[in-house]
C-alpha positions as CSV (number, residue, x, y, z in Angstrom):
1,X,87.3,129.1,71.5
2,X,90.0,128.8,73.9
3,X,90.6,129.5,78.0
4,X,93.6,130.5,80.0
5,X,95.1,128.3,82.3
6,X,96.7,129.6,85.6
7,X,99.9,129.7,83.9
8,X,99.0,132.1,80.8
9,X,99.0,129.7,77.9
10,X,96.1,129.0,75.8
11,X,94.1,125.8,76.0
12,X,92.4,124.9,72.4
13,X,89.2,123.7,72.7
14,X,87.9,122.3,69.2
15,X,83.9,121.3,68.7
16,X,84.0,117.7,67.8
17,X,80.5,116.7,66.8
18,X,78.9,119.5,68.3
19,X,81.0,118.9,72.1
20,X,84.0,120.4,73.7
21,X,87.3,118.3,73.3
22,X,90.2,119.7,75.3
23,X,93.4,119.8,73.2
24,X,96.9,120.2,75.0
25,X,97.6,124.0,76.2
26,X,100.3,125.5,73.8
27,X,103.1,126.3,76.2
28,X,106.6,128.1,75.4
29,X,109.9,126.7,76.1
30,X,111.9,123.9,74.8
31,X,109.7,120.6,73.9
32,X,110.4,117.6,76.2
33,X,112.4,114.9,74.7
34,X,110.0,112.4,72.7
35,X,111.6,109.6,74.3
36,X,111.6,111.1,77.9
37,X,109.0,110.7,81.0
38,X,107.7,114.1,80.2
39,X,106.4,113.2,76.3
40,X,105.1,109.7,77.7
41,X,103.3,110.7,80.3
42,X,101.8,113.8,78.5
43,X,100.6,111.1,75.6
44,X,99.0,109.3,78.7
45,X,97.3,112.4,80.2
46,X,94.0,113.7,80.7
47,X,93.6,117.4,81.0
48,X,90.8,118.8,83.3
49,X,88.4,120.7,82.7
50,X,88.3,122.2,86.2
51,X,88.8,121.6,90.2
52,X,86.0,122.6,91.3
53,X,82.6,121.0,91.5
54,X,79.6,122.1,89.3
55,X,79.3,122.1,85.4
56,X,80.4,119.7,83.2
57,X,82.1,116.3,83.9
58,X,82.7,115.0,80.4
59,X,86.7,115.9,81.3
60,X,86.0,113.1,84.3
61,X,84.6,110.0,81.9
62,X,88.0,108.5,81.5
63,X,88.5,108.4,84.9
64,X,85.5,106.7,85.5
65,X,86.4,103.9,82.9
66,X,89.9,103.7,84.6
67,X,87.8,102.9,87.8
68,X,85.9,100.2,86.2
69,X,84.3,97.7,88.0
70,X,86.1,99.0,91.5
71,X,83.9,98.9,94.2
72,X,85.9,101.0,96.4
73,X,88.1,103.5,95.2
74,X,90.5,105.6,97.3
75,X,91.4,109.4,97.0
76,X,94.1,110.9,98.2
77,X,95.1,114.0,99.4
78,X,98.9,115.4,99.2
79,X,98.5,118.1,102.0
80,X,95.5,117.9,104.7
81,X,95.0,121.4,104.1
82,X,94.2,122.4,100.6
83,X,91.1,123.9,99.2
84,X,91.3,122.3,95.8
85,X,92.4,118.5,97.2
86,X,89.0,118.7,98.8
87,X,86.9,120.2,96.0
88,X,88.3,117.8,93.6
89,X,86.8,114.9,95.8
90,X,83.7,116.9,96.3
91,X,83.8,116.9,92.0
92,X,84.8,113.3,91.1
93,X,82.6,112.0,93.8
94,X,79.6,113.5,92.1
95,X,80.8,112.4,88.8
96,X,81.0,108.7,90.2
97,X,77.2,108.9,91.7
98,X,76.0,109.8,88.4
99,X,78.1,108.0,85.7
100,X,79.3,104.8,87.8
101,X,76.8,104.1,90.8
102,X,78.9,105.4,94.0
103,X,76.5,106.1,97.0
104,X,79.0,106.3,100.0
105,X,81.3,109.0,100.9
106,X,84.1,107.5,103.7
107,X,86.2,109.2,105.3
108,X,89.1,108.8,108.1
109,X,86.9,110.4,110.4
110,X,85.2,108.4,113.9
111,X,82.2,105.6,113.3
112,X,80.7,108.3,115.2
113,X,80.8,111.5,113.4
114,X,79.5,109.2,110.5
115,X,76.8,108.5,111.7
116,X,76.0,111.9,112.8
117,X,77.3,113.1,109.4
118,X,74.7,110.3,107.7
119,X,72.0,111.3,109.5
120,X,72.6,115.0,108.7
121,X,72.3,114.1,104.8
122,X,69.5,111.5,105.4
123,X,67.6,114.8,106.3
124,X,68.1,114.8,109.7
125,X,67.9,118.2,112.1
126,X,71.0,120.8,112.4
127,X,73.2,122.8,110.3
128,X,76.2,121.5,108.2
129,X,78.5,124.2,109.8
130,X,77.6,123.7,113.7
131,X,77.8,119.7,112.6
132,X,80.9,120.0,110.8
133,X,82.6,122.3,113.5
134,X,81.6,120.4,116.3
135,X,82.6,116.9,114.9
136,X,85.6,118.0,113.4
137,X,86.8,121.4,115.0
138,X,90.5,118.8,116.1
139,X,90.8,117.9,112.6
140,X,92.0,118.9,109.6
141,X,88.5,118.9,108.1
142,X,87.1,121.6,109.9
143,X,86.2,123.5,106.9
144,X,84.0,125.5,104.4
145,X,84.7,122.8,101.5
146,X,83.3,119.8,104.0
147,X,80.1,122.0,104.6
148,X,80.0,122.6,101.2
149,X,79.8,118.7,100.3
150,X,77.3,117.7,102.8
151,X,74.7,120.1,101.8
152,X,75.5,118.9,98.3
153,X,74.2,115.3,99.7
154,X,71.9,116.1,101.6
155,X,70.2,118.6,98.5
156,X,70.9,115.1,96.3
157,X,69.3,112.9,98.6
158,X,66.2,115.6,99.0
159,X,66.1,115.2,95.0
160,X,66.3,111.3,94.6
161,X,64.8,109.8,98.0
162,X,65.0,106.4,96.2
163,X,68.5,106.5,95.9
164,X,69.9,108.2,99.4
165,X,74.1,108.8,99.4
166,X,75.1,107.8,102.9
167,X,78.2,108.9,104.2
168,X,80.4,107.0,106.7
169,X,83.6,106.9,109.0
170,X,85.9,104.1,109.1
171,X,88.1,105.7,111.7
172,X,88.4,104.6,115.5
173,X,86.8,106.9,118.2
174,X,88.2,109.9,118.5
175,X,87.9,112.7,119.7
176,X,84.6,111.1,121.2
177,X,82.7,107.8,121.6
178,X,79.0,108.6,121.2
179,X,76.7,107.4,123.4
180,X,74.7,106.2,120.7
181,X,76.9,103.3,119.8
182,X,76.6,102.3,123.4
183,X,72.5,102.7,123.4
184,X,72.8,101.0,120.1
185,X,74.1,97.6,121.6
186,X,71.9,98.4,124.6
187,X,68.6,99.0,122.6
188,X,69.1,95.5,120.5
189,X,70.0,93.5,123.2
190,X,67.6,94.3,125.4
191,X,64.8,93.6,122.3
192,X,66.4,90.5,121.0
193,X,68.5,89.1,123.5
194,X,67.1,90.2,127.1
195,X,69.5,87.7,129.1
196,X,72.6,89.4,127.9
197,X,71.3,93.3,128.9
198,X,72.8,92.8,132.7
199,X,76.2,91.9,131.2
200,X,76.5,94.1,128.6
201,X,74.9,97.0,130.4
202,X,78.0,96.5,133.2
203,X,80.6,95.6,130.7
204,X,79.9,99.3,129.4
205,X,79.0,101.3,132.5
206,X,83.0,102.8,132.7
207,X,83.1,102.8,129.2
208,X,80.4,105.0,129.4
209,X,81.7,107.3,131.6
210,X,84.8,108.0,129.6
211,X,83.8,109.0,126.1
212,X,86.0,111.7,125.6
213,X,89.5,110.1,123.6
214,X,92.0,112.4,125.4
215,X,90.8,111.9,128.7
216,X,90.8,107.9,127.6
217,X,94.1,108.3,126.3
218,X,95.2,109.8,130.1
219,X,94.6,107.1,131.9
220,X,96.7,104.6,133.5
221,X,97.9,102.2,130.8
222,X,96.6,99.3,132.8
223,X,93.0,101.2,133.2
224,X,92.9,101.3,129.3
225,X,93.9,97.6,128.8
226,X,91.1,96.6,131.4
227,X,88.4,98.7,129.5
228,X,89.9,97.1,126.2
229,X,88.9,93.8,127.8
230,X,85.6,94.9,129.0
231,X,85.1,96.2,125.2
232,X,86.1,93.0,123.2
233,X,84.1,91.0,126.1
234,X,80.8,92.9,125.0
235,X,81.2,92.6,121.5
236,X,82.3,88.8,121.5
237,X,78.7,88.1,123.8
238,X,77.5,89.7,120.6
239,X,78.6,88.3,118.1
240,X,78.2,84.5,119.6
241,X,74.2,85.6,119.2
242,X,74.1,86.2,115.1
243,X,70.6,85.7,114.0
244,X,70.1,82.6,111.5
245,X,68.1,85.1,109.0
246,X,70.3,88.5,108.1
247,X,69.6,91.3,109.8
248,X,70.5,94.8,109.2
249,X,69.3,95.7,113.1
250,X,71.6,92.8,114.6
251,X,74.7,94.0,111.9
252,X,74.5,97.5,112.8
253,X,74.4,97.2,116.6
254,X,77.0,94.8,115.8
255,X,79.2,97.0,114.3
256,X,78.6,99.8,117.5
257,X,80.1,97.0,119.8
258,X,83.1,96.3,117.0
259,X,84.0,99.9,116.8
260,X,84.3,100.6,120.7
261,X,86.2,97.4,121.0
262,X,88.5,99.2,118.1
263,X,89.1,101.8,120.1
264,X,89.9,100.2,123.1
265,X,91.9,98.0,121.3
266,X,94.0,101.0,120.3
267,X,94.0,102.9,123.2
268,X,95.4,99.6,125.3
269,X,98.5,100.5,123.6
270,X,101.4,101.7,124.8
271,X,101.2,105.3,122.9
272,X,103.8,107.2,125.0
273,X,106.7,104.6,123.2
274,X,107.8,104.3,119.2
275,X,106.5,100.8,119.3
276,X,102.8,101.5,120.5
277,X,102.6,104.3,118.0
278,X,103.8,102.1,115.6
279,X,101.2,99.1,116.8
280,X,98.6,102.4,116.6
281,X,99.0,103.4,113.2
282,X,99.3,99.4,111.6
283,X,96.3,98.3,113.6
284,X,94.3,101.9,112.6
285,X,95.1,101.2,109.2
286,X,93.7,97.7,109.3
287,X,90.7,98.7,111.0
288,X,90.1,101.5,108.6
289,X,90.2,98.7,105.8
290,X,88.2,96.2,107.5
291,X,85.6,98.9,108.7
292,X,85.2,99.9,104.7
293,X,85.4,96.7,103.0
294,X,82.4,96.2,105.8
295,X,80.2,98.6,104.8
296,X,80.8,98.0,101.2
297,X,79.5,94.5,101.9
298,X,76.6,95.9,104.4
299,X,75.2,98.0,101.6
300,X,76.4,96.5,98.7
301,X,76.7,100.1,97.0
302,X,80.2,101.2,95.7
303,X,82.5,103.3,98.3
304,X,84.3,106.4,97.7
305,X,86.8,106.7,100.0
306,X,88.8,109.8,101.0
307,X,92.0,109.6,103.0
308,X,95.3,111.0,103.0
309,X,97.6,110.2,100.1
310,X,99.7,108.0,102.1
311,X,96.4,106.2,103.8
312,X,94.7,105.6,100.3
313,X,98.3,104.1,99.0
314,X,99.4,100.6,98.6
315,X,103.2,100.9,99.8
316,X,104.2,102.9,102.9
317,X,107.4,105.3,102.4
318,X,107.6,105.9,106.9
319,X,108.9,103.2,108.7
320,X,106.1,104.3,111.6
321,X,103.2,103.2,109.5
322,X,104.1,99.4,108.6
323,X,101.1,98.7,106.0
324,X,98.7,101.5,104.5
325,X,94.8,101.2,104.3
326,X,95.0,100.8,100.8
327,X,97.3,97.2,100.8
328,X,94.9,96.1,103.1
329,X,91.9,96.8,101.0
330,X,93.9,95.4,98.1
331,X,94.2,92.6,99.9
332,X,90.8,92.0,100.9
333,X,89.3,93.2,97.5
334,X,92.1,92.5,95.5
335,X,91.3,94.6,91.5
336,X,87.8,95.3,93.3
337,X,89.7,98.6,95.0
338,X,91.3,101.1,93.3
339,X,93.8,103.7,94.4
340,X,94.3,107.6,92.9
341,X,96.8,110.1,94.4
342,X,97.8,113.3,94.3
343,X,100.7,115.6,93.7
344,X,101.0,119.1,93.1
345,X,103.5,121.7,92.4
346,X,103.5,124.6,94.5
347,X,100.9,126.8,96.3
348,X,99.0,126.6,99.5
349,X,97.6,124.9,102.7
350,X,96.7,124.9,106.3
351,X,98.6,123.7,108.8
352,X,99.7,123.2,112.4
353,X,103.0,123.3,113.6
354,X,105.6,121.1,115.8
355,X,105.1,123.7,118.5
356,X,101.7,124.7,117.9
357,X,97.9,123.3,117.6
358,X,96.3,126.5,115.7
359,X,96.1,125.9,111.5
360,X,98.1,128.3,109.9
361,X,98.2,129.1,106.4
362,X,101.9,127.9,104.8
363,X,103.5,128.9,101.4
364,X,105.2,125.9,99.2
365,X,107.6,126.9,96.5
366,X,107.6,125.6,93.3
367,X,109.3,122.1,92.9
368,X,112.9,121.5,92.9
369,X,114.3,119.4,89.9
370,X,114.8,116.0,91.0
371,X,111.1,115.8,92.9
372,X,108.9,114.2,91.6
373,X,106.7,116.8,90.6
374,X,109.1,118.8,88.9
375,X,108.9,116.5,86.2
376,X,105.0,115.8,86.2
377,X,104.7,120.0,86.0
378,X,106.4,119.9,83.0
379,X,103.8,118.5,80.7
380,X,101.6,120.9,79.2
381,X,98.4,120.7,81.2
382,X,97.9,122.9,84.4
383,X,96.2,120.0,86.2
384,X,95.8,116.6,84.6
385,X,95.4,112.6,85.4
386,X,96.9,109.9,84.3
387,X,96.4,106.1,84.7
388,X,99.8,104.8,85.6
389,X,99.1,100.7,85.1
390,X,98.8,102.1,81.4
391,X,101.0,104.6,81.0
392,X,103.5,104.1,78.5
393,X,106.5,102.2,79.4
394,X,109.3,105.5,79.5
395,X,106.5,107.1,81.9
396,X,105.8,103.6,83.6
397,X,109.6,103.3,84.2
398,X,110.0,106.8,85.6
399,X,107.0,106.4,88.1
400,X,108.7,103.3,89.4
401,X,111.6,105.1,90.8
402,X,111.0,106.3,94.3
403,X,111.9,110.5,94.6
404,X,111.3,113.1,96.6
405,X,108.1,113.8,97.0
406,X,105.1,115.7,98.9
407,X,103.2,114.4,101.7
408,X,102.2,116.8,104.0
409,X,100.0,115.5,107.5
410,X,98.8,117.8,109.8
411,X,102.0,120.1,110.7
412,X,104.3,121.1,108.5
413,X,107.2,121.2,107.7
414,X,107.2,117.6,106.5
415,X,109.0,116.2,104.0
416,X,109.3,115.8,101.4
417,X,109.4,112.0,101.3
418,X,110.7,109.4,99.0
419,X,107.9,107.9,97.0
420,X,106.8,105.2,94.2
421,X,104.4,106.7,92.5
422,X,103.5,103.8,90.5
423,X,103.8,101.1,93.4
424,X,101.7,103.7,95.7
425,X,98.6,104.5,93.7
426,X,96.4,103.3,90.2
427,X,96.1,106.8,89.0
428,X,97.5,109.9,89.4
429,X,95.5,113.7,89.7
430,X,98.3,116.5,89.0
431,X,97.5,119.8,90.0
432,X,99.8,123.0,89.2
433,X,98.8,125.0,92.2
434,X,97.1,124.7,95.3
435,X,95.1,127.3,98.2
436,X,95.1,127.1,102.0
437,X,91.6,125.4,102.7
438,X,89.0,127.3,104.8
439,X,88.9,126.5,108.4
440,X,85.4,127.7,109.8
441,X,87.5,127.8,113.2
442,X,89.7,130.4,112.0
């Protein structure tokens, strides 16, 4: 039997002991050179089956064994507004919970929308949509595809109650800092460590009072530094008080104090000046790491982690974000992480703009010749991965070279950008096209 890809050509699917192998789609034109980037990388590839989530993952098993043993692995995204970036995480996330153990979803969103995200697929009250709008209606994840991936955890975790997927953010506190971080510290304090309740209940009293980030971010620089002090004060009483036994109670209120401290930390800065947006975005990243490689450790369950391309990466190509989450997780977990990126050829996405706030949808030609994905749409399948530590070595010396490349934030235009793809990322997801995501906002 065979299928049509988006481009026209046939894809051969042969039965092979009763099962459906994929076979390389036949396209016209002249053949790549044998001993060119194309021909290697095409001998590397792994054609998928699909972008969405639902039916078979058999197409997904050698990415799982390129995965291995990682206990966190990273997935990009090339745009922050495309409907098939975030259904492909949606469909190799469920292919990691049931083939290699995964039970966390992270994201670069607030401590405090994951918890309220957690609780939502733990089977707590609400609707995805109002929860997803309300947490996330500044973002770029203020979309059907994100409702459509929480009910899918929340459904699993109705199905396998002893094995719950938790979902969690790793992000600082923005746009708000819930007041249940705050009553979390409180409400352990004043059961386990009564004599610190009056310090830590003043420490926090203006804190309190200014949860919302942008109206933080508007005060007087030397107001934020002295609630940055107020926050770091709280959390080092703390953390002097660890219980000699573990405790989950004592880690997670903990972690509350750790996270407002964050964001004080980062809102002490200087953001109106290059050098405190550049302090911002290297101290973010860091935190992002260390707030990950923390939970992994706190659960002990494997971490999928979804990010931009850029924060998932190992090598930064913008001079304003010194180190990427994904060095510092290699650091700290060293093979234990693993890295995947995307590119993509042409298509869709949502965006702002440097003039405006509202997500717009943008068209993106095809590739140019001399991007990098010029070349990668030249092999035969539509969408494919490939493990670049592996890769043969005329593919393994073509992803070295740093070329222009996609990398799209929030607004666009951006770009494209001068990338490694081999020194950014483990393994690389091609996809031929791509659609605007669906805002629920819009």
């Amino acid at each position: 039997m065979t299928r049509v890809t988006r481009r026209g050509v046939p894809l051969l699917v042969v039965a092979v002991a009763g099962a459906g192998a994929l076979v390389a789609p036949q396209q016209a034109g002249a053949a790549p050179r044998p001993d060119g980037p194309v021909a290697a990388i095409e001998r590397a590839a792994h054609p998928l089956r699909s972008t969405g989530p639902g039916g078979s993952t058999k197409d997904l098993r050698p990415l799982g064994r390129m995965v291995g043993d990682a206990s966190v692995v990273g997935l990009g995204e090339a745009t922050h507004g495309s409907h098939e970036f975030f259904t492909m995480k949606e469909r190799v996330f469920r292919h990691l919970v049931a083939e290699n153990g995964f039970t966390t979803f992270a994201q670069e969103v607030s401590w405090t929308t994951g918890l309220r995200f957690d609780a939502y697929v733990r089977g707590g009250a609400g609707g995805a949509r109002e929860l997803v709008h309300r947490e996330l209606a500044k973002t770029p994840w203020d979309t059907e595809e994100y409702v459509h991936l929480l009910r899918w955890m929340r459904a699993y975790n109705e199905r396998h109650p002893e094995r719950q997927l938790r979902f969690v953010g790793n992000d600082l506190n923005y746009p708000e800092q819930g007041p249940e971080l705050f009553d979390g510290v409180r409400d352990y304090v004043r059961a386990n460590e009564p004599d610190l309740l009056p310090r830590v209940t003043g420490l926090y009293a203006p804190l309190r009072r200014l949860t919302d980030g942008d109206a933080y971010m508007g005060r007087p620089l030397a107001e934020r530094r002295t609630l940055a002090e107020k926050a770091g004060e709280a959390y080092d009483l703390l953390k002097k008080r660890r219980p000699t036994a573990r405790s989950t109670p004592y880690e997670l209120a903990l972690h509350h104090a750790r996270s407002i401290a964050q964001t004080g930390d980062v809102y002490a800065l200087p953001l109106d000046t290059p050098e405190g947006q550049q302090d911002a975005m290297l101290y973010r990243d860091r935190i992002m790491a260390d707030n990950t490689a923390w939970w992994q450790r706190h659960t002990g369950g494997k971490v999928f982690l979804s990010a931009h391309n850029a924060h998932v990466s190992y090598e930064s190509f913008d001079p304003r974000y010194p180190k990427m989450q994904g060095a510092f997780l290699r650091d700290r977990l060293g093979k234990r992480y693993a890295s995947i990126g995307f590119t993509f050829d042409r298509g869709g996405l949502m965006a702002q703009s440097a003039d405006s706030p509202v997500w717009k949808p943008r068209r993106l030609a095809p590739a140019t010749p001399g991007m990098n994905e010029h070349t990668l749409d030249r092999v035969r399948f539509d969408d494919y991965f490939v493990d670049m530590r592996t890769a043969p070595p005329a593919a393994g010396k073509w992803l070295e070279e740093a070329r222009p490349t996609r990398s799209i934030g929030n607004a666009y235009p951006d770009g494209p950008h001068k990338i490694r793809l081999k020194a950014s990322h483990d393994i690389l997801i091609h996809l031929h096209a791509i659609t605007p995501a669906h805002r629920l906002s819009q």
